[in-house]
C-alpha positions in Angstrom: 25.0 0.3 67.0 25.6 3.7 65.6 24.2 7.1 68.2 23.2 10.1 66.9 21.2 12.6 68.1 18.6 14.1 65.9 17.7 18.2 66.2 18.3 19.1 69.4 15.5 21.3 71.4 15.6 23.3 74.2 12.3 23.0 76.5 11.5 25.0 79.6 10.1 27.7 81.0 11.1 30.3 83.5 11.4 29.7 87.0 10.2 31.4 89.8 13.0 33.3 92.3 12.3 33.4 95.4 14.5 35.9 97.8 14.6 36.6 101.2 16.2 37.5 103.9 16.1 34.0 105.8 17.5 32.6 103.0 20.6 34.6 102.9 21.0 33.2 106.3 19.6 36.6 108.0 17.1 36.4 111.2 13.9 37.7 110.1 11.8 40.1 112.4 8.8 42.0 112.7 9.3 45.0 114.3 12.3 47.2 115.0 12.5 45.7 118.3 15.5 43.2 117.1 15.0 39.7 116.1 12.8 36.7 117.5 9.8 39.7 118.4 6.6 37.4 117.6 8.6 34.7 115.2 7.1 31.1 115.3 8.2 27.7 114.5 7.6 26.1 111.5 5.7 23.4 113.4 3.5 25.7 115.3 2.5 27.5 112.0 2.0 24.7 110.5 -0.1 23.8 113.2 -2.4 26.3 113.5 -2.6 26.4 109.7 -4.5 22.6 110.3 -6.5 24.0 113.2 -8.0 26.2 110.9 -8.1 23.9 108.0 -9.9 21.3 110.1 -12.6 23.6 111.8 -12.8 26.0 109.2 -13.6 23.2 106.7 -16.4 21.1 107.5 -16.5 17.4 106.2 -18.2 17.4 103.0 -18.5 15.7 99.5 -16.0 16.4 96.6 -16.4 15.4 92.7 -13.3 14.3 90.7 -11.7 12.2 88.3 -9.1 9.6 90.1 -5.5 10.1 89.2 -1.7 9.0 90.3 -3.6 6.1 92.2 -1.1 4.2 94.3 -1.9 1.4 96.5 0.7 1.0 99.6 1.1 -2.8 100.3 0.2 -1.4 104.1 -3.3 -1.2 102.4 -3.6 2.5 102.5 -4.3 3.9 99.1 -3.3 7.5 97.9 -5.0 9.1 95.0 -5.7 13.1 93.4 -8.9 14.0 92.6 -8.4 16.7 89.9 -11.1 18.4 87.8 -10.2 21.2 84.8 -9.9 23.7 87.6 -7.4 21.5 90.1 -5.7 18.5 92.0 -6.6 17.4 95.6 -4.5 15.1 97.2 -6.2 12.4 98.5 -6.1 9.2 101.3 -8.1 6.4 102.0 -6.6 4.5 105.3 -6.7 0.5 105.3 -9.5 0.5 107.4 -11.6 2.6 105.3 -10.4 1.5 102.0 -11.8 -2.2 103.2 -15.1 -1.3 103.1 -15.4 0.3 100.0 -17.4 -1.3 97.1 -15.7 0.8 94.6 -12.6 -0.7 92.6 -10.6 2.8 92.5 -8.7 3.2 89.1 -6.6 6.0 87.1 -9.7 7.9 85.0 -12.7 7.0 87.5 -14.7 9.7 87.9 -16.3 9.9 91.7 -17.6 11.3 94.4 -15.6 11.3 98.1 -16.7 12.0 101.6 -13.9 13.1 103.8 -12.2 15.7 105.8 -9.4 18.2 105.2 -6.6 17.2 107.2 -3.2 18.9 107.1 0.4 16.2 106.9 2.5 18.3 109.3 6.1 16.9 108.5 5.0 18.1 104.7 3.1 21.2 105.2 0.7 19.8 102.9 -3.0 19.3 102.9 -4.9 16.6 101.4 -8.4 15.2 101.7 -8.5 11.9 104.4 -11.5 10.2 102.5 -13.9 7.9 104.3 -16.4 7.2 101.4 -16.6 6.4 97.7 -19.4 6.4 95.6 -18.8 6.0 91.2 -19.3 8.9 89.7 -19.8 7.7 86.2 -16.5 7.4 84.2 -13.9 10.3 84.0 -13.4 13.0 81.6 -10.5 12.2 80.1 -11.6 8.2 79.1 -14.8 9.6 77.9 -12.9 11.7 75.4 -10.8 8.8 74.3 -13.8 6.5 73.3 -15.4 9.1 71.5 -12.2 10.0 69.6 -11.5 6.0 69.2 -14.8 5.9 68.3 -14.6 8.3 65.8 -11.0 7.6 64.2 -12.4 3.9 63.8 -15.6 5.1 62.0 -13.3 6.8 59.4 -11.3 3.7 58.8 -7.7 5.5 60.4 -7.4 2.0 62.8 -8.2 -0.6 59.4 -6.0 -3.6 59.7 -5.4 -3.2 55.7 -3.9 -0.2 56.7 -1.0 -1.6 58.6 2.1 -1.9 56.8 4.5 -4.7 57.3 8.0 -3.7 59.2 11.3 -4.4 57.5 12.8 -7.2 58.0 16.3 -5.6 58.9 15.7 -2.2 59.4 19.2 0.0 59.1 18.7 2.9 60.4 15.9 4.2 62.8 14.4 7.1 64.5 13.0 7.1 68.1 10.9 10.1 69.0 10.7 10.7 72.4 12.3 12.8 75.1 16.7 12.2 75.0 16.0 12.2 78.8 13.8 10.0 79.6 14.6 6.3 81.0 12.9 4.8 78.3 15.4 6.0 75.7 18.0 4.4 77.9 16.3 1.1 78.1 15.8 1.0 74.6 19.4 1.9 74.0 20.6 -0.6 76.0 19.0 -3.4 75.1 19.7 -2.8 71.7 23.6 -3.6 72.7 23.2 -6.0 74.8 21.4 -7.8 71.7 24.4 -6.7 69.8 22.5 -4.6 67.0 23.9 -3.9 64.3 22.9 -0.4 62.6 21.9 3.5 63.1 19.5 4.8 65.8 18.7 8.5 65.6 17.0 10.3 68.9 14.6 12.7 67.5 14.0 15.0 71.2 10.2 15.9 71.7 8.5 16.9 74.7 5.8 13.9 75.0 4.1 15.2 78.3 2.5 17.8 79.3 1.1 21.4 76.9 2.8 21.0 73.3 3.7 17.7 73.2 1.6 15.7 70.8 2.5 19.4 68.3 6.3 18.7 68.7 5.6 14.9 68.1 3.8 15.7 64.8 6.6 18.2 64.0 9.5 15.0 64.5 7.3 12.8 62.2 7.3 15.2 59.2 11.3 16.1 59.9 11.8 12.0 59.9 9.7 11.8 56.6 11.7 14.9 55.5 15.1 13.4 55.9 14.3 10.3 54.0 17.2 7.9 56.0 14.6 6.3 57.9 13.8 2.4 57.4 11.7 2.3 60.9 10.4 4.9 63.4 9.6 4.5 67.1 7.2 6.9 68.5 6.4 6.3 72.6 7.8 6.8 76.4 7.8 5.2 79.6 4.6 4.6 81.8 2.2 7.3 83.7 -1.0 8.1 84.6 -3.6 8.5 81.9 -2.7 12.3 82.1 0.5 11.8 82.1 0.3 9.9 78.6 -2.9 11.7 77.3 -0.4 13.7 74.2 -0.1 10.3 72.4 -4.1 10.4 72.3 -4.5 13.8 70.7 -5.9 13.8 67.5 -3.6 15.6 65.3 -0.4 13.5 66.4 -2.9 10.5 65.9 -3.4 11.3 62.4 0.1 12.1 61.6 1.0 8.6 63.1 -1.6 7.2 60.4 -0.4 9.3 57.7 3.4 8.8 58.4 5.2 7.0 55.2 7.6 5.1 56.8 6.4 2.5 59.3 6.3 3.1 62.7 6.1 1.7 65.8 4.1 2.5 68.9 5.6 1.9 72.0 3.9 4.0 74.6 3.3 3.0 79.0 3.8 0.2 79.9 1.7 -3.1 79.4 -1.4 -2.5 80.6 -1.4 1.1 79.1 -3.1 2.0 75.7 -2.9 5.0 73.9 -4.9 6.0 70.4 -0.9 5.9 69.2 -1.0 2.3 69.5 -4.2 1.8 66.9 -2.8 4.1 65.0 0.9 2.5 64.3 1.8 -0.3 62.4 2.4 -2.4 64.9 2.2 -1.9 69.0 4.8 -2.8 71.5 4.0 -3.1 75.6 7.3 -0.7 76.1 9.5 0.8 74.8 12.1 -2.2 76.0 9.4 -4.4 74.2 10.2 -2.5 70.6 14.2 -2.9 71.2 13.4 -6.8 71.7 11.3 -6.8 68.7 13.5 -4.9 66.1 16.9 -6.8 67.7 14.8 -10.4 67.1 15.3 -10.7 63.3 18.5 -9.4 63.6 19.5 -11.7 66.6 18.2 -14.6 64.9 19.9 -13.8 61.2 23.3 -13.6 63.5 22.5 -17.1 65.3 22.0 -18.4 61.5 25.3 -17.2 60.9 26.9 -18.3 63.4 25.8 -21.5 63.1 26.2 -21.6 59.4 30.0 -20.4 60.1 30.8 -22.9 62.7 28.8 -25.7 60.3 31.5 -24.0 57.6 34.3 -24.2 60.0 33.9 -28.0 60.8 33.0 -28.8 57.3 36.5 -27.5 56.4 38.2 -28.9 59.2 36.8 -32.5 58.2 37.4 -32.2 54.9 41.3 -31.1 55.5 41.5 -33.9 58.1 39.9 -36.8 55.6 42.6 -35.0 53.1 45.7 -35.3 55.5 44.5 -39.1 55.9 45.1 -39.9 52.4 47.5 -38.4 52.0 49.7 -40.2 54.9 47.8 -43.4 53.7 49.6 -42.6 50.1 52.6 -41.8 52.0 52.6 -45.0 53.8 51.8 -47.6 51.1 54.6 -45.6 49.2 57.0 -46.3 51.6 56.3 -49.7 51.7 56.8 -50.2 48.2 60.9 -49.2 48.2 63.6 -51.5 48.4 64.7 -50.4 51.5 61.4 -51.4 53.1 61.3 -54.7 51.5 65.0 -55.5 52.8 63.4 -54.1 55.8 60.5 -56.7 55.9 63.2 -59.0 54.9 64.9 -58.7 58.0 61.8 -58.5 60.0 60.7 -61.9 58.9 64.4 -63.4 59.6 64.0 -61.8 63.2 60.8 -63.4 63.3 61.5 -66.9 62.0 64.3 -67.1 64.4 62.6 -65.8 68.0 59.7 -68.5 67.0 62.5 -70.9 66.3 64.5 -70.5 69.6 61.0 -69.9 71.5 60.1 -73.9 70.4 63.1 -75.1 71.6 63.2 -73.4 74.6 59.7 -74.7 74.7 60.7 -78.2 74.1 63.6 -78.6 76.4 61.8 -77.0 79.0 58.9 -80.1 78.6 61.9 -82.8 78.3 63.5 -81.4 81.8 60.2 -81.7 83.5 59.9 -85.4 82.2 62.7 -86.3 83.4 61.6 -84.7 86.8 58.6 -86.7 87.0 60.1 -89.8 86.2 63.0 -88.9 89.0 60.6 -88.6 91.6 58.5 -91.8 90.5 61.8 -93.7 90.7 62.8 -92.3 93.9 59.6 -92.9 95.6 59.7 -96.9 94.7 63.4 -97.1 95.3 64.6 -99.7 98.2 66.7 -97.2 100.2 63.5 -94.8 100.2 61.7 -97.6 101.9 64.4 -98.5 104.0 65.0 -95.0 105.1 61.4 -94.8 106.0 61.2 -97.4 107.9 64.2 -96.5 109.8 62.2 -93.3 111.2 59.3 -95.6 112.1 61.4 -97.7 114.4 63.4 -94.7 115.5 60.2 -93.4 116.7 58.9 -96.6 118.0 62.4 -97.0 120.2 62.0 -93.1 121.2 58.5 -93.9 122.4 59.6 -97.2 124.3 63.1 -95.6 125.3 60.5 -92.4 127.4 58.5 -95.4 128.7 61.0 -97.5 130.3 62.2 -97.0 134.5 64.9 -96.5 133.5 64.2 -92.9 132.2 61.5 -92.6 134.9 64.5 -92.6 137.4 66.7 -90.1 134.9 63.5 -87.3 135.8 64.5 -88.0 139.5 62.1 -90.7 140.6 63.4 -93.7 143.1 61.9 -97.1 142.8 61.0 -98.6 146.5 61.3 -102.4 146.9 60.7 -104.4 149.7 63.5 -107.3 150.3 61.9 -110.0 147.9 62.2 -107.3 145.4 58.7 -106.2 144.7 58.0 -102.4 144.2 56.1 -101.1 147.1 53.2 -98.8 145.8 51.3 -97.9 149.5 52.5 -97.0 152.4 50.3 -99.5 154.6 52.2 -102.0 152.8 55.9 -101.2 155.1 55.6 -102.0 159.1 58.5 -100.1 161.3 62.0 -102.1 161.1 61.4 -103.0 157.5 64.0 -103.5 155.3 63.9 -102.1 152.0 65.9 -100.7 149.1 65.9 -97.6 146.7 66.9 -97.8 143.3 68.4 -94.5 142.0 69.2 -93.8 138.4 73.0 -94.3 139.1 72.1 -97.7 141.5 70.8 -99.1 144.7 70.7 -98.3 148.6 69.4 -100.8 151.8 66.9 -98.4 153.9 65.4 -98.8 157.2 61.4 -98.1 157.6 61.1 -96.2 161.2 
């Protein structure tokens, strides 16, 4: 996105200068008796600038058109009252505010009940309101329906009238102020959306005395310079004061009149200006018209995009269905030389002869297992099997009879008693005093005498 900035105006007036002593960092005095002779604080001035304020001005009732309203979400709401003469500043507490019956809004023209009241860290007096009654609507919104009113009657707002934007505008001209935040918003959104084209600033005052006039006079220089495909006429939000130059009738009907289409992109949502009926087309904000001028353009590069990565894999399969054949050729080509057929040749030898030593391997390996079986058979009905089995059975048999007999009951240290006709003797009762007896050991015999 290509910058530029259009003419290039100088607005402002001269400010005032304001000199003194206390400023330069001197004491002030009143007398010629030396510094500090009847000086106050600023508090205490301040102070008794409230005390008369507050008893000087009774409570009273006050006529106005509502302005700058801003409602705190401590539920204090703070308001002007202004009238072709002045502004008041103006508060209505929480407590007050609740019971009001009155919806307060920007252009309401009413009537307030209240008391002058001084804000001491300010210095600044305002109006501490404790009633609202609806006045009738304001000055200013009375104006615009009559001039709406009006415009419409002649046809300026006729839908026929519109003209259709381009599609892909190249180059286009934003009239508003190069300082304002809704230039940069615009600006940036534009890049972020990756625009592609020329955006010329053309600097106009678009508050305030002279604004709609230097509006009017960047709509003929646009129409002038003949380079513009679009133009963009709006700011950022306000008060209905604040954005009353877009509802002025001469920059109105230039806005109708202008040859190229435009776009009016004034407040925010909720705001509507005479602009907007006037334009081609109306965007909420400013950032709205960047959105709407970047869509066609954002969606043509999408298409692209998309068609160029559709292109890419397109091309890629084709090449890569190509590069198959072509190593399919290459292959069946290579079969068919002599060195692949000797190749094959040998293959199938190789072949023959693994299946050939796999079956006998196969087959001897079957024959040796046979043989096994029919080892084992013969072994299992063989005499000296049965012999030799039977040969463990009585072994056992005589190694069970062999732990049974006295014989190796006396081995484990046991003696066999007997009386002399050679019975064992089993109880004790059995053997009187002078008894004779025997013991039989595991190596023999011994007489005994029973005491």
């Amino acid at each position: 996105m290509t910058l530029r900035r259009g003419t290039e105006r100088e607005t402002g007036g001269s400010g005032a200068r304001i000199s003194s002593r206390s400023a330069r960092g001197e004491d002030a005095s009143t007398d010629d008796g030396g510094p500090g002779s009847g000086v106050i604080s600023v508090g205490e001035f301040t102070r008794r600038v409230k005390t008369l304020l507050e008893e000087g001005l009774p409570a009273g009732w006050v006529r106005g058109e509502v302005s700058n309203l801003k409602q705190q979400s401590s539920g204090h709401v703070y308001f002007s009252l202004k009238d072709a003469a002045a502004t008041l500043s103006a508060v209505l507490f929480r407590g007050d505010a609740a019971r009001q019956s009155v919806a307060l809004r920007d252009g309401l023209q009413v009537v307030v009940y209240g008391q002058v009241s001084v804000y001491e860290p300010r210095g600044q007096y305002q109006l501490i309101v404790r009633a609202v009654v609806e006045d009738g609507v304001g000055r200013l919104q009375r104006e615009f329906e009559a001039l709406k009113r009006r415009l419409a009657d002649e046809g300026l707002f006729a839908p026929e009238r519109k003209r259709p934007l381009p599609s892909m505008p190249r180059t286009i001209g934003f009239i508003t102020s190069p300082t304002g935040a809704a230039v940069q918003d615009f600006i940036q959104i534009l890049r972020r959306r990756g625009w592609r084209g020329r955006l010329v600033i053309l600097p106009a005052k678009v508050q305030g005395e002279g604004a709609a006039a230097e509006m009017v006079t960047m709509l003929r220089v646009a129409e002038e310079l003949g380079i513009f495909d679009l133009l963009v006429i709006g700011r950022g939000g306000g008060s209905l004061e604040d954005l009353w130059a877009f509802n002025e009738e001469p920059l109105v009907r230039a806005v109708a009149a202008c040859g190229v289409p435009i776009i009016s992109a004034v407040g925010h949502e909720i705001d509507v200006t005479l602009c907007d009926f006037a334009a081609d087309l109306r965007a909420e904000t400013p950032s709205a018209a960047a959105e709407l001028i970047s869509s066609r353009f954002v969606a043509c590069a999408e298409r692209v995009a998309r068609a160029a990565d559709l292109l890419q894999r397109g091309v890629a399969a084709r090449a890569e269905a190509a590069r198959g054949r072509l190593e399919h050729a290459a292959a069946q080509l290579r079969l068919l030389t002599p060195a692949a057929l000797v190749e094959r040749g040998y293959l199938r030898i190789d072949d023959q002869r693994n299946r050939l030593e796999a079956a006998l391997y196969r087959s001897v390996r079957e024959r040796r297992h046979a043989l096994a079986r029919v080892a084992a058979e013969r072994e299992r009905v063989s005499p000296e099997m049965r012999i030799r089995l039977e040969s463990q059975r009585l072994l056992g048999l005589w190694k069970r009879l062999e732990a049974a007999s006295p014989v190796s009951v006396l081995n484990r240290g046991f003696v066999i008693l007997r009386d002399d006709a050679g019975r064992p003797v089993i109880r004790r009762q059995s053997l009187s005093s002078g008894a004779r007896v025997s013991a039989e050991f595991a190596d023999g015999r011994t007489s005994l005498t029973v005491e």
